[in-house]
VEXBA-231735 format. One record per residue (C-alpha): y negated, z, x negated. Coordinates in steps of 0.001 Angstrom, whole numbers, padded with zeros to 6 digits, always signed. Each point is the difference from the previous one (the first is absolute). Example, Ala and Ser with C-alpha at 12.3 -4.5 7.8 and 13.67 -1.06 7.14 Angstrom:
% residues 2
+004500+007800-012300;-003440-000660-001370;
//
This chain:
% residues 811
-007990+036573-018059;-000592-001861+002933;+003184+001738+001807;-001110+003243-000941;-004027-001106+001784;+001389-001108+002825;+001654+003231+000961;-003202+001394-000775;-001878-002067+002520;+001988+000768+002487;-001824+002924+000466;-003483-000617-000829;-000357-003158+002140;-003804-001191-001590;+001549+000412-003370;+002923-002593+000759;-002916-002549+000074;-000798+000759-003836;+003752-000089-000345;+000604-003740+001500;-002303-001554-002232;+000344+001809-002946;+003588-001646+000862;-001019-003283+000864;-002124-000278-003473;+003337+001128-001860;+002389-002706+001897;-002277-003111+000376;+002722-001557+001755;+000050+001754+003178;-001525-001478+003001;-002703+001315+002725;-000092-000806+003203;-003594-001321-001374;+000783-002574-002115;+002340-003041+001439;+002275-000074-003556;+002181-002949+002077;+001127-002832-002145;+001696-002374+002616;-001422-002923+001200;-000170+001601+003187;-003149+002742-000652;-002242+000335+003343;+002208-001629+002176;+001841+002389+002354;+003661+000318+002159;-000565-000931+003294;+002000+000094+003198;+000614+000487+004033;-001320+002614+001615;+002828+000644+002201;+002335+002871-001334;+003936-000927-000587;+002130+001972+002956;+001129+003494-001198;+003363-000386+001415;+002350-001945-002141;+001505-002022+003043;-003715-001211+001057;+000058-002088-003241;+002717-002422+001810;-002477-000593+002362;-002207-003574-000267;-002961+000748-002810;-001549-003318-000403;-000978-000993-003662;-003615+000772+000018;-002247-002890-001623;-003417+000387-001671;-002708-002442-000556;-003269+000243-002051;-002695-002791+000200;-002544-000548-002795;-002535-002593-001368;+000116-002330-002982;-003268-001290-001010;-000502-001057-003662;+002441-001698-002246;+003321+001882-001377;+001141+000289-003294;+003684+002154+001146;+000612+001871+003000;+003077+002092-000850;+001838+001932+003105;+002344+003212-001110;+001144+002005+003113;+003295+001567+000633;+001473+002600+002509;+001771+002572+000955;+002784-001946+001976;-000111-003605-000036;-002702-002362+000571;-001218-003307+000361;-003287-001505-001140;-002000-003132+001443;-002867-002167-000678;-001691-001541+002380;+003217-000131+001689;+002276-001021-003247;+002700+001772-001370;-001234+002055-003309;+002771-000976-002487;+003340-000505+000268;+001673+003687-000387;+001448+001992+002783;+001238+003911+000548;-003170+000994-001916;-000663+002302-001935;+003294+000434-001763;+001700+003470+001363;-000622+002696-001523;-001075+004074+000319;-002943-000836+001576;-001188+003872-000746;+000176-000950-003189;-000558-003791-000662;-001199-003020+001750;-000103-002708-001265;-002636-003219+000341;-000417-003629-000010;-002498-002532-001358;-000951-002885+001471;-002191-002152-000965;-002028-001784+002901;-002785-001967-001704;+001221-003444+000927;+000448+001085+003705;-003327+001934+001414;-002921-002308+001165;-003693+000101+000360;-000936+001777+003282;+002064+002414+002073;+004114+000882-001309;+002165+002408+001439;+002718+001633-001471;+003126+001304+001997;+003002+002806-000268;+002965+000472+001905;+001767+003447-000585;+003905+000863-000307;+002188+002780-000274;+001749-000436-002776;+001307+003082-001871;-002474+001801+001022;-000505+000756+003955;+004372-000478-000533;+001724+000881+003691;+001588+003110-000023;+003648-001162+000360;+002465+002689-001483;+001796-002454-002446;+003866+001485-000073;-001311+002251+002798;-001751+002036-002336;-002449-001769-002144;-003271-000874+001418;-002048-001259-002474;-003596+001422+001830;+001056+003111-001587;+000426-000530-003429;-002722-003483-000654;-003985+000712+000646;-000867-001648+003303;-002376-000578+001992;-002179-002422+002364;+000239-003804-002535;-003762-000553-001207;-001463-001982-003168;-003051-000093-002120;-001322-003132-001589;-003525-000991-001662;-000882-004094-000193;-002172+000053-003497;-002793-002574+000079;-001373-001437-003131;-002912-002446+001012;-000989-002674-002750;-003237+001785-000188;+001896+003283-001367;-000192+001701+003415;+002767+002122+000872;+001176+000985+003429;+002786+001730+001439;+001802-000056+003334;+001838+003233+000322;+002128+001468+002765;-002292+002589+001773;-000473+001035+003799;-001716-003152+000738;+003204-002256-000075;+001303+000116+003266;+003587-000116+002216;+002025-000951+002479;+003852-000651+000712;+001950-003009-000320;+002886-001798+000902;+002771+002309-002053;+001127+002522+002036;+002128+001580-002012;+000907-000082-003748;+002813+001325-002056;+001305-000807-003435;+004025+000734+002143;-000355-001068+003124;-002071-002851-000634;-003607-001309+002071;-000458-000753+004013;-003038-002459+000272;-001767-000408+003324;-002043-003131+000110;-001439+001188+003147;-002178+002491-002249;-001056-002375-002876;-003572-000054+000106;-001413-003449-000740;-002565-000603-002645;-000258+003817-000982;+000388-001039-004058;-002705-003081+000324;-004036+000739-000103;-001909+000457+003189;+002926+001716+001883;-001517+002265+002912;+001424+003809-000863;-001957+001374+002422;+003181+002005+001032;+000791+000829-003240;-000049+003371-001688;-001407+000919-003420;+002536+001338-002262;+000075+003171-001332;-000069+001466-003738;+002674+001715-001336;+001326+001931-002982;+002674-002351-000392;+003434+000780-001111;-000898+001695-002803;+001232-001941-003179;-001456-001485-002885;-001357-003219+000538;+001978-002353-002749;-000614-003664-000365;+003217-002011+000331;+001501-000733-003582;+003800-001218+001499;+000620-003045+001855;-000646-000141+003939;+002712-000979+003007;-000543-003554+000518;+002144-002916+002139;+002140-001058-002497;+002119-002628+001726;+000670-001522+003602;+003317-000281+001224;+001145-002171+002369;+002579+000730+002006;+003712-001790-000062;+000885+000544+003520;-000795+001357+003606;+002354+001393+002117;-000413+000687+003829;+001719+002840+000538;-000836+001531+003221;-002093-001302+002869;-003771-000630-001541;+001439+001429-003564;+000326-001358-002674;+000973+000630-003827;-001070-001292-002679;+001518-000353-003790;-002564-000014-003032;+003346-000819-001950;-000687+002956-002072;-001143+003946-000074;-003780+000460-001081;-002810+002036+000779;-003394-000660+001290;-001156-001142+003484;+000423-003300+002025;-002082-002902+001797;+001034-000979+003187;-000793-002618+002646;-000675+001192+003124;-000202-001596+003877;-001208+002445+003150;-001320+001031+002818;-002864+002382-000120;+002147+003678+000505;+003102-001247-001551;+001844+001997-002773;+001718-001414-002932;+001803+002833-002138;+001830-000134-003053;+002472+002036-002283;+001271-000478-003115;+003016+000671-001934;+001966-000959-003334;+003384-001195+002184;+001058-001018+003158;+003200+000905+002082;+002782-002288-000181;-001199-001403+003729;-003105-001134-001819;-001813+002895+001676;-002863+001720-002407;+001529+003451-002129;-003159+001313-000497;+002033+003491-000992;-000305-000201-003689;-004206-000025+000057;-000211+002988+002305;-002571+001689-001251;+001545+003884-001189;+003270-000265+001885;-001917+000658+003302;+002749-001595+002265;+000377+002355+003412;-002069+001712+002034;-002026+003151-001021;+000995-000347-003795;-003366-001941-000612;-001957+003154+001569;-002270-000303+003141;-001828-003387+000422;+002320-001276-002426;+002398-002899+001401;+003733+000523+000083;+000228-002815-002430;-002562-000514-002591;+000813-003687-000510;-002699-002738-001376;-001551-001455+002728;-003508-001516+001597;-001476-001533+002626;-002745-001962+000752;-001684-000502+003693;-001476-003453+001131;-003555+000161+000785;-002145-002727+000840;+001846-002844-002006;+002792-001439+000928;+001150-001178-003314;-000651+001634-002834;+000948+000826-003934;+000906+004110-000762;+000140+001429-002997;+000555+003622-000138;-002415+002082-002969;+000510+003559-000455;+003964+000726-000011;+003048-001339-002120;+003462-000973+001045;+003118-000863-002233;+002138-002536+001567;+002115-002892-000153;-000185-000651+004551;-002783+000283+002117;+000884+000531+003322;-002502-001605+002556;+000161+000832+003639;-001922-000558+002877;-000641-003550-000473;-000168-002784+002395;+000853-002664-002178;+002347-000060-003066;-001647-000108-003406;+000539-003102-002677;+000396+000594-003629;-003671-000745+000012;-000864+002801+001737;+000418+002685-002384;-000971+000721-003386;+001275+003295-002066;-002750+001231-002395;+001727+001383-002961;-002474+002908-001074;+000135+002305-003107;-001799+001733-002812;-000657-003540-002360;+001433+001135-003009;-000216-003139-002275;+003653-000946-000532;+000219-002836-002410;+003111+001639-001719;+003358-001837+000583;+003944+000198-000249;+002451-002806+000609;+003611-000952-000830;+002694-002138+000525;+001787+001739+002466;-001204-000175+003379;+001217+003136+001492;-002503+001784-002637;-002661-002026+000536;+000379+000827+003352;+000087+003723-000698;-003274+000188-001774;-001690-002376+002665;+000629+002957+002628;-000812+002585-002556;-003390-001528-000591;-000794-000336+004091;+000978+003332+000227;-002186+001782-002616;-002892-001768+001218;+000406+000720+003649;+000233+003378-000979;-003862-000549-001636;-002218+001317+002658;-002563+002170-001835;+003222+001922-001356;+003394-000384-000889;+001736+000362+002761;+003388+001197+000471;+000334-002336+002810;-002949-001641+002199;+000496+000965+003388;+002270+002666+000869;-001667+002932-002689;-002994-002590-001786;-000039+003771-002386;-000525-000614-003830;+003127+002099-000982;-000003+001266-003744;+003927-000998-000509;-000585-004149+000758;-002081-000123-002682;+001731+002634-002501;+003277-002485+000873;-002540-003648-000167;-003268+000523-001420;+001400-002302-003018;+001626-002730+002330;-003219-000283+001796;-001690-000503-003737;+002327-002227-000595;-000953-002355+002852;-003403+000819+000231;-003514+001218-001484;+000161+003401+001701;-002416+001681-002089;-002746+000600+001665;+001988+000694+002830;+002132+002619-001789;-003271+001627-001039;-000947+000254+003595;+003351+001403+000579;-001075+002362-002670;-002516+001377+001577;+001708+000468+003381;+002009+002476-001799;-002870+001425-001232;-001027+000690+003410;+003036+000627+001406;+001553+002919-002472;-000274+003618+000552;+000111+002959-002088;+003261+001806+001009;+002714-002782+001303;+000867-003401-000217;-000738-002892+002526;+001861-003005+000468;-002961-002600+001203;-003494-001110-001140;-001883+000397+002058;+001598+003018+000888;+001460-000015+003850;+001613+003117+000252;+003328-000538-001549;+001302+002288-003035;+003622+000203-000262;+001074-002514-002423;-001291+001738-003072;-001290-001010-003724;+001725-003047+000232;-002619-000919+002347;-002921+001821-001242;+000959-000826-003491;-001381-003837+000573;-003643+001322-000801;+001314+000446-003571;+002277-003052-000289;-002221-002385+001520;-002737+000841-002740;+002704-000631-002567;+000779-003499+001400;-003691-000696+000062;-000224+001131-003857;+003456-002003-000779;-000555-003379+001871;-004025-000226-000311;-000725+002669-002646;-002162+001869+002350;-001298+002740-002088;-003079+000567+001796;+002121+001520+003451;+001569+002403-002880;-002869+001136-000583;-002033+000560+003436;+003287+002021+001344;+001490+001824-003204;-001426+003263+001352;+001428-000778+003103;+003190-000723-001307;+000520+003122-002270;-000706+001950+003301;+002521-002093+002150;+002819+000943-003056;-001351+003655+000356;+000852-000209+003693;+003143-001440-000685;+001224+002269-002470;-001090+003079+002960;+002405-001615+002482;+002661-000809-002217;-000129+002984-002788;+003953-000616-001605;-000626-003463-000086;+002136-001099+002736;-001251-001979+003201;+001917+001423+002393;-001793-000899+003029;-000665-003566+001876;+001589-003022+000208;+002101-001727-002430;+001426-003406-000198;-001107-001380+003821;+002270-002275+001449;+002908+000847-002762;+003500-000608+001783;+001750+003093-001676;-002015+002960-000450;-002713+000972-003056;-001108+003262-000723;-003702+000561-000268;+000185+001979-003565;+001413-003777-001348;-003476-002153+001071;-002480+002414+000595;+000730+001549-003476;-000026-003135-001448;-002849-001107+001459;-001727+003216-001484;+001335-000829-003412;-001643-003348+000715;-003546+001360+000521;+000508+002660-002691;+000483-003069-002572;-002486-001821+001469;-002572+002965-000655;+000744+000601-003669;-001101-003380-000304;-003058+000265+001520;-000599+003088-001385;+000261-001546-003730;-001491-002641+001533;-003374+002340+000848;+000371+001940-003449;+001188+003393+001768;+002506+001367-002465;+000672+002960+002091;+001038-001625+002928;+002097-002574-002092;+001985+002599-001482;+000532+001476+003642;+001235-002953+001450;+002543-000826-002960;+001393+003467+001063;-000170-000512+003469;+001689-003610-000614;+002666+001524-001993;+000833+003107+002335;+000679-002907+002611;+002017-002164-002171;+002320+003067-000456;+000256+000539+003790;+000606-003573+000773;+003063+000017-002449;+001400+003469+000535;-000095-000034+004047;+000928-003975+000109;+001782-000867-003181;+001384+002769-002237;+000948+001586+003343;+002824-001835+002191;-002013-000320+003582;+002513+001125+002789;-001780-000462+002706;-000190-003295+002271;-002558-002304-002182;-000897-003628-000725;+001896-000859-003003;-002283-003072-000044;-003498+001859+000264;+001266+002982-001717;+000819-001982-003935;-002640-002628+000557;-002768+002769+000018;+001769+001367-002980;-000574-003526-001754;-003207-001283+001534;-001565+003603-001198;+001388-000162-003545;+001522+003235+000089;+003210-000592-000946;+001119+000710-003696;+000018-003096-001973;+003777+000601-001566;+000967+000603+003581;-001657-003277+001683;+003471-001999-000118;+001890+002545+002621;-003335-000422+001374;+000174-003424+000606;+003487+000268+001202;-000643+002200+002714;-002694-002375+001104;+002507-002641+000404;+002527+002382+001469;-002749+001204+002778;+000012-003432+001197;+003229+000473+002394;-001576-000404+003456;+000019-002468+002224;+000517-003502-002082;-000912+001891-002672;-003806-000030+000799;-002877+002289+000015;+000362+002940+002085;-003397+001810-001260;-002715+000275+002154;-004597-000328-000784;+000652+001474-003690;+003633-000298-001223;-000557-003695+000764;-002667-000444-002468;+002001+001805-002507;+003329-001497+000201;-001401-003446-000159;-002339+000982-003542;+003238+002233-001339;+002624-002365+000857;-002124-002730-001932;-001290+002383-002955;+003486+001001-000667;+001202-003939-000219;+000836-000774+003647;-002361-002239+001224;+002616-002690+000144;+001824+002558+002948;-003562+001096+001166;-000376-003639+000916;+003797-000271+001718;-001286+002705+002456;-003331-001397+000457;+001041-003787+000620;+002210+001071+002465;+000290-000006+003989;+002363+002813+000425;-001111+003127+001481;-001938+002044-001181;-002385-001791-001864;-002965-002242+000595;+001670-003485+000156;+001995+002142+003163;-003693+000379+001758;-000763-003834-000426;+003709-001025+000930;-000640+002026+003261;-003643-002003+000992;-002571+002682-001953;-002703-001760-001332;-001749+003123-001210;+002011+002948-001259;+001659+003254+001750;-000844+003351-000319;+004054+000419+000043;+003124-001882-001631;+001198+000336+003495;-001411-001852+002614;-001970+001718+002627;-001079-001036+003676;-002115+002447+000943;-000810+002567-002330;-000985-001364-003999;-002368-002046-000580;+000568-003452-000688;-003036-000298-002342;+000367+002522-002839;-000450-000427-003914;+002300+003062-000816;+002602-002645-001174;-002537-002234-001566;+000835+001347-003069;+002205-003107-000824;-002661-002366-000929;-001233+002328-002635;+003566-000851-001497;-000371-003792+000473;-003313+000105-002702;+001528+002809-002602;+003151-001047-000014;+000556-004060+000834;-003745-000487-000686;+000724+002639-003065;-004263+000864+000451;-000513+003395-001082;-002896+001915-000800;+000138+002196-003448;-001014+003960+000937;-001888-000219-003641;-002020-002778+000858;-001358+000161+003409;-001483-002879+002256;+002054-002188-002125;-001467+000079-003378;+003801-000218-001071;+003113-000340+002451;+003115-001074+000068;+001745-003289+000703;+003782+000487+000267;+001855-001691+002839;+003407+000396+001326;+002052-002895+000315;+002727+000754+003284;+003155-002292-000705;-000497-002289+003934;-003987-000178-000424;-001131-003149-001684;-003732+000371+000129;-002963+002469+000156;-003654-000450+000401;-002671+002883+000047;-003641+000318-000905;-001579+003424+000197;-003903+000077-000025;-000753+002843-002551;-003597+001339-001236;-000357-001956-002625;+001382-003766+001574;+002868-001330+001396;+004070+000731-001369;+001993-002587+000372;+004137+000557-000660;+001841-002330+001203;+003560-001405-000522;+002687-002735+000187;+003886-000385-000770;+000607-003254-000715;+003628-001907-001519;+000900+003137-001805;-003414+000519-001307;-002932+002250+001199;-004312-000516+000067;-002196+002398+000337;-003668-000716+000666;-002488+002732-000791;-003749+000694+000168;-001681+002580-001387;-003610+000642+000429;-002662+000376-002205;-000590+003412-001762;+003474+000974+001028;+003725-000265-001857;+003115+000351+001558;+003392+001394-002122;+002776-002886+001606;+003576+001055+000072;+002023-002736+000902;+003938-000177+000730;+001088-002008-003194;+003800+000045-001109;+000682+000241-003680;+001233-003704+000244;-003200-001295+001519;-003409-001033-001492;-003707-000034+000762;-002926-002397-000089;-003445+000573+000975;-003247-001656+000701;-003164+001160+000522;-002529-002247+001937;+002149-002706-000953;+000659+000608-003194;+003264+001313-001796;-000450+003119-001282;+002465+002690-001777;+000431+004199+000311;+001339+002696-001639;+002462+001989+002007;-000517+003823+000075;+002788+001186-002206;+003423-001694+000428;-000392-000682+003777;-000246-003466+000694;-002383-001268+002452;-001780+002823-000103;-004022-000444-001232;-003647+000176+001114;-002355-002438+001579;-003677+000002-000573;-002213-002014+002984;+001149-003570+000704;+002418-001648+001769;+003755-000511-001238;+003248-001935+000523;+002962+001410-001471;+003568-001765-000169;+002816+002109-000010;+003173-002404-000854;
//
């Protein structure tokens, strides 16, 4: 009816008055420009920023644009009860007190569309105003959102596919007096500006800081701003304001360096002793004038010189490929210009580097171990979880694994922090369950969620989230929104995310049945980083049968029938591909043998009386070099869960334990301490820093750790407990922090015999599948005392635990 009015209305302009609210009083939920129907903590308070235009030519943006700071003095009278800050930006900021830090995060807000969604910090401040006179300070940054315009690849500038503009924030200090009072501090036209000491900012090339133009006092009370400009109001970016549900980017650890090379005249290098991300502290001696710069990189040369090559940010390594303004080699660097103080401590704020040497020149004197300090920075996921063994070489493997998910935390999952810093769909189709493994990551996951959300189109896939103007590698990528909410509904039983975004998720299948009508993914990328070719139709049809599964759950799940029967159809048309174009049919063409039967296995689709030849060809794929892995972001992940499903953990573990190339005990035997997007080594062009091959610690807790959760029992109501015992391992510890408490599987040979300590937590049970011979027998305690089980059916060692903790002797 309403339709049908408004056409109506068109033409007879007094009656489309009648019209609106006759349908305003029919949808109660729509909003006037009237009434302020806000519910963020934010209401009243507006954006604010420089007056001063960004250039209009691209190149102009390389010039120096000095961080602009704002200040805002006010009046405390009467005693507080709370004083609660929330602020956040568009770009990156930092907040003061009376001339204190605000909290310890940094790079916030966390990246996202910021047409779309911003989101904002609390802080609470109650403790730290005074009586009288307080003034409260902001320094601006870039961030992802005034970006440079470098052409990443030559091609890819990321101004044209992110919303940009000039950084600016919002904030509102809430008062609560004892008496009841409340009063607000907002952001409004009456803060005011000026420029400080960062001249430029950029989350690639890093920060130049010129003491000459700090301005001294400007955060404290009584600072004379007679020079100073009032800010102006804004629209602001556009997104809905969101409070901040995930954790923030904090300094996680300081590294101190294990040794300083001089290199070059006034140059120096310096080792952290491993690859990380984050920023660095440095000591600093000067004449006012002088420069110090730095650059950063993940290796050196083999003259001890800095290879800064394998950070560069999107490949940008010769002149005009960057684009004008851009530099012929968009390395991670910085600088920082003595003012008045001859000695002094710098710490760079609104850019990230990933590196393993700093490279310092322009100093007079050379730098002690003293002198610098690298502050490890990343998204704090809590990460209480924990693998360990008796062999050395694995223990060393999951070490790097671990640094190298969490350096790739930076508001998103990174495919690698410096070079791209781009939240690629693949990564976390390949690790999203590695990174579980390791880590609480969901709250982080939901956030990633949601960057889909924002991210997605109507008519063709994306790769990133946030979106930044890539679409080439097809549902594989895309297809994460779907999987991730599945990992959130397996791991933490999540329903409440399968809920908000079923509607959204019916549509994304509807989009994805319009690009791929037969059934067959025949565009994007496959298996990345493979050493023998993989067709697309193998992974990006599985990955569809994936998602299709996935939504007949969800779809029972929500009590839609209809759309349950559609998937089951949908699942089974792509079951029938999968076998006739990869299994039934003999593949001629140049393929993966590995990537092409683990898929096969890991996606079930193999018929059960045929799972022997199966199994066979598995083995019989592993011909390459040493007989290793030759798969590449997916096939990994399968071969090492088919391999092991099929009874082959034992040769799973061979390959793993190994330092033969390729493989990841290859990467450590050759100095990585975090892993490669590559099995080959690279110099200058992969990353160094890239989770793709993470993949393996996911393997370390289901399969020596034996820690698996049950698909009919989500967040761990009931899981599973059934370890693999490799013939040269001798001991395996692992403790997985699940929804309901702590899982504890741990286990020991010992003189023939084995033990097995378990914990299960309370309101959960866990079926335990032990290896037990026929010849061998069990006892079990619980909490100490000895206890017996039934085995289910004739398989010994076989039985479930209800909550408690066990030891079990195998003998």
């Amino acid at each position: 009816m309403i339709n049908s009015l408004s056409k109506l209305s068109k033409q007879m302009p007094v009656l489309a008055i009648v019209i609106s609210l006759i349908a305003l009083s029919c949808n109660p939920t729509a909003k006037t420009k009237e009434k302020n129907t806000d519910t963020h903590d934010l209401v009243n308070a507006q954006w604010i920023a420089v007056q001063e235009d960004l250039p209009k030519v691209d190149s102009l943006l390389y010039d120096e644009h000095p961080a602009p700071i704002f200040r805002k003095e006010f009046s405390i009278k009467k005693d507080i009860r709370s004083a609660k800050l929330y602020i956040t930006s568009a770009g990156y900021y930092r907040a003061s007190l009376n001339g204190e830090r605000i909290g310890k995060n940094y790079l916030d807000p966390a990246w996202t569309n910021f047409a779309k969604r911003v989101y904002y910090s609390e802080y609470d401040l109650t403790k730290d105003l005074k009586q009288g006179a307080n003034c409260l300070g902001v320094t601006l940054g870039n961030g992802f959102y005034n970006p440079l315009p470098m052409k990443m690849w030559g091609n890819l500038n990321l101004r044209d596919a992110l919303p940009t503009g000039k950084p600016q924030f919002i904030a509102k200090l809430k008062l609560e007096y004892e008496n009841g009072e409340i009063e607000e501090i907002l952001t409004d036209n009456t803060w005011t500006y000026s420029y400080g000491p960062i001249r430029k900012n950029s989350v690639y090339l890093g920060e130049v800081y010129d003491a000459g133009n700090e301005v001294a006092k400007w955060k404290t009370v009584g600072f004379k701003e007679d020079s100073w400009k009032k800010a102006i109001e804004t629209k602001g970016p556009g997104g809905v304001l969101q409070k901040s549900f995930f954790p923030p980017i904090q300094i996680t650890d300081i590294k101190t360096p294990v040794s300083i090379a001089n290199v070059a005249d006034g140059t120096y290098v310096i080792d952290m002793g491993v690859n990380f991300t984050g920023l660095y502290r440095i000591h600093l001696k000067g004449e006012k004038g002088d420069t110090i710069s730095f650059r950063f990189g993940e290796r050196i040369y083999d003259d001890g010189t800095l290879n800064p090559m394998t950070t560069v940010a999107g490949q940008i390594k010769k002149k005009g490929t960057g684009g004008p303004g851009a530099p012929e080699i968009a390395w991670q660097t910085g600088s920082y210009i003595f003012g008045d103080k001859n000695e002094i401590w710098y710490q760079p704020e609104f850019t990230f580097h990933t590196y393993q040497y700093m490279e310092v020149s322009g100093l007079k004197n050379a730098p002690d171990i003293g002198d610098v300090e690298g502050l490890s920075l990343h998204t704090t996921v809590k990460n209480e979880n924990n693998f360990a063994s008796s062999s050395e070489l694995i223990n060393s493997i999951q070490e790097i694994t671990v640094r190298t998910f969490l350096t790739n935390l930076i508001s998103v999952q990174s495919d690698c922090p410096a070079r791209e810093k781009f939240g690629y769909g693949g990564d976390l189709n390949a690790t999203s369950e590695s990174f579980i493994y390791n880590a609480d990551m969901q709250d982080f996951y939901r956030k990633t969620i949601y960057d889909w959300v924002d991210a997605m189109n109507d008519s063709t896939f994306v790769d990133t989230a946030p979106y930044v103007g890539i679409k080439y590698c097809g549902l594989s990528w895309e297809s994460a929104f779907i999987t991730t909410q599945n990992k959130l509904w397996l791991y933490y039983k999540d329903a409440d995310i399968i809920k908000e975004l079923y509607e959204k998720d019916l549509q994304w299948m509807d989009k994805a049945a319009r690009i791929h009508p037969n059934g067959i993914v025949d565009e994007g990328l496959a298996d990345h980083e493979s050493l023998e070719p993989v067709p697309v139709e193998l992974t990006g049809t599985s990955h569809y049968l994936q998602c299709a599964r996935i939504m007949k759950d969800f779809a029972a799940y929500m009590g839609d029938a209809a759309h349950e029967k559609h998937f089951e159809t949908l699942t089974d048309k792509l079951e029938t591909i999968l076998v006739d174009r990869f299994w039934k049919t003999p593949v001629t063409e140049p393929i993966n043998k590995q990537t092409l039967f683990s898929t096969l296995v890991y996606y079930d689709v193999i018929p059960e009386n045929e799972m022997e030849q199966a199994t066979d060809s598995l083995l019989a794929s592993l011909s390459g070099p040493e007989g290793h892995f030759t798969t590449g972001i997916f096939g990994t992940k399968y071969m090492l869960e088919a391999l092991s499903k099929t009874g082959n953990a034992n040769t799973v573990y061979n390959i793993v334990n190994s330092t033969a190339y390729p493989g990841w005990g290859y990467m450590i035997d050759q100095g990585a301490t975090t892993l490669w997007e590559t099995w080959k080594e690279s110099d200058n062009t992969y990353s160094n820093n890239h989770p793709m091959f993470g993949t393996v610690t996911e393997w370390f807790y289901r399969w020596l750790g034996g820690i698996r959760p049950d698909p009919d029992y989500p967040g761990f109501e009931k899981f599973f407990i059934n370890p693999a015992l490799p013939d040269d391992l001798s001991e395996v510890t692992s403790s997985y922090h699940s929804p309901l408490g702590e899982i504890v599987s741990n286990w020991k040979k010992e003189k023939g015999k084995q033990l097995f300590e378990i914990t299960i937590p309370e309101n959960s049970a866990a079926w335990v599948e032990l290896p037990v011979g026929e010849e061998q027998e069990i006892s079990i305690s619980k909490n100490g005392t000895a206890i017996s089980t039934e085995s289910n059916g004739n398989k010994k060692g076989s039985f479930e635990l209800t909550s408690g903790s066990y030891t079990i002797w195998v003998e």
